[in-house]
N, C-alpha and C positions, 0 to 999 in steps of 0.2 A: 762506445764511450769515446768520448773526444776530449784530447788533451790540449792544457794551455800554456805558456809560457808567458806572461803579461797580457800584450791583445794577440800574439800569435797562433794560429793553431799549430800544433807538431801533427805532421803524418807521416813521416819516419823515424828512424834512429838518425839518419843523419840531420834531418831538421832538429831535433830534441840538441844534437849536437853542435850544430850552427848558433843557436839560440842558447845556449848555454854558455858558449866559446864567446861569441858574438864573431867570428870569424868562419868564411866556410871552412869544411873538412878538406873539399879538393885544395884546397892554399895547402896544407900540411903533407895533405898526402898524396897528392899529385894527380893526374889524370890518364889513362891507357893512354899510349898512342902518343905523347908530347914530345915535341922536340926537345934536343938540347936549349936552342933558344928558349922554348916557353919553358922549360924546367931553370933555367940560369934564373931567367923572369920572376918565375912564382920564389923561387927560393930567396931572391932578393927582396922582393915586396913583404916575404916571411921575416925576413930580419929588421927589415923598416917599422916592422909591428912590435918584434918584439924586443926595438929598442924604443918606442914610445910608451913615455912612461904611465900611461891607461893598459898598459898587458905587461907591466914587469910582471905580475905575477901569474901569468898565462900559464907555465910550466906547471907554476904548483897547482892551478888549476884545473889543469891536463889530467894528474898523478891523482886529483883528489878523485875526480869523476872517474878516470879507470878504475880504482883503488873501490868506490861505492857501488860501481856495475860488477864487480868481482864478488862483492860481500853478498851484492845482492840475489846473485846468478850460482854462488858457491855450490849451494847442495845439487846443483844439474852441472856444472862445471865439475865436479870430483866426484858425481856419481860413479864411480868405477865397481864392473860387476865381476869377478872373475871368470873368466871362460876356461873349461875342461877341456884338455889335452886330449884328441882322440890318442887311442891306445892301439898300438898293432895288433890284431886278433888274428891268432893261429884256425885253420880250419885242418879240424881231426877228421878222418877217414875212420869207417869202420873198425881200422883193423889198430888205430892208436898212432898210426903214422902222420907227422906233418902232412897237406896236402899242398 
């Protein structure tokens, strides 16, 4: 099954989130391995964005999408099963002694 977002195809969660954002994820969340310099870089290019007034409301936008991937993922996100505590097991001897 192939997903769209206008004429885009999504083949990840990060495309679905690029496409959604209209900004990529690496801008946000940075990339392994970046220097200072490219991290100063990207964080400044980050605030160029989200002071132009086409993403004032990027934040809420951010909160909305995590907030509907939660709702939507809830019953596998809090599935919690409770696991049993093994218990010390004495081993008795014939004769009724601890062994």
């Amino acid at each position: 099954m192939r997903s769209f977002i206008g004429a885009h195809q999504v083949i990840s969660a990060d495309d679905f989130l690029e496409l959604a954002l209209g900004t990529p994820v690496e801008l946000w969340l940075g990339e392994d391995g970046e220097s200072d310099t490219e991290r100063a870089a990207r964080l400044d290019a980050a605030r160029d964005i989200l002071a132009h007034p086409e993403y004032q409301n990027l934040p809420d936008d951010v909160a909305r999408l995590a907030a509907e991937a939660i709702e939507a993922h809830a019953p596998e996100l809090f599935n919690v099963i409770p696991l049993v505590r093994p218990t010390a097991r004495r081993r008795f001897s014939a004769k009724g002694a601890a062994a």
